[in-house]
N, C-alpha and C positions, 0 to 999 in steps of 0.2 A: 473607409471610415469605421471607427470601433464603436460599437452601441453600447452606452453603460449602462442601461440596464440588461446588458443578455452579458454574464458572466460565463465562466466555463462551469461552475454548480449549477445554475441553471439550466442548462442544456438539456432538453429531451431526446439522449440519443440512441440508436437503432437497436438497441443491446436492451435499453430500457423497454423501448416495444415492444419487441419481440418478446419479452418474459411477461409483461401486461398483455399481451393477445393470446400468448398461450396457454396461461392460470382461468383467462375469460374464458376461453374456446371450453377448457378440462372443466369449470363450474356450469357452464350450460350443459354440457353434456352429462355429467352428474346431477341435475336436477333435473331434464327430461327423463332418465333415466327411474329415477325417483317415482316421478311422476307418473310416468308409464306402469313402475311395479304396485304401489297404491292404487293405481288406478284397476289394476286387473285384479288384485285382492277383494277390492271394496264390490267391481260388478263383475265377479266372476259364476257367471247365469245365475242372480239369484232366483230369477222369476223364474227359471226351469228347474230350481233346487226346491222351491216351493210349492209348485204344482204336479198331481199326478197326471198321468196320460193312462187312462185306461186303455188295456188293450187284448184281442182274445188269444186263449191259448189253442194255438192248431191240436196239438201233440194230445188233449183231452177231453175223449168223447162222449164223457158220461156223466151226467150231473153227482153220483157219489164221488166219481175221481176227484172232481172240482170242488163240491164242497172240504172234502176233507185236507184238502189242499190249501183254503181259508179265500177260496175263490168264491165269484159269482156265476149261479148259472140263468143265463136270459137269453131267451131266443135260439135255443138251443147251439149254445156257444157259452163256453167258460171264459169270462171275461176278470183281468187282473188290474184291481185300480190303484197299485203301487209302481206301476211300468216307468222305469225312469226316462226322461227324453234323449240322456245320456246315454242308453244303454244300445 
């Protein structure tokens, strides 16, 4: 028996899917994508871009070395408070 309402334009068929799952599949995958690159821009270590880490320098053992060098000397140790956490 023929259904009148399911015409042949009407039809959803496998050709049509197939191009709606594939466009879906290629747009999620472009907006995780997306989201992933913004997302490491916006927190890429800010909080380790913004704080120093001091730290001492072995290599100088004299408090003139250090000073002039635009270091600290305490406790008999030239200590550097631009040390990147990076580095």
């Amino acid at each position: 028996m023929i259904n009148p309402l399911e015409t042949e334009d009407s039809r959803f068929d496998g050709e049509t899917f197939t191009k709606v799952f594939i466009y879906t599949i290629c747009a999620a995958t472009v907006l995780t994508a997306s989201i992933l690159v913004a997302k490491s821009f916006i927190f890429n270590g800010g909080a380790v871009e913004q704080s120093s880490y001091p730290t001492s320098i072995p290599w100088i053992n004299s408090k003139l070395d250090c000073e002039n060098t635009g270091r600290n000397w305490i406790n008999n140790k030239c200590w550097d408070k631009e040390h990147s956490a990076e580095f």
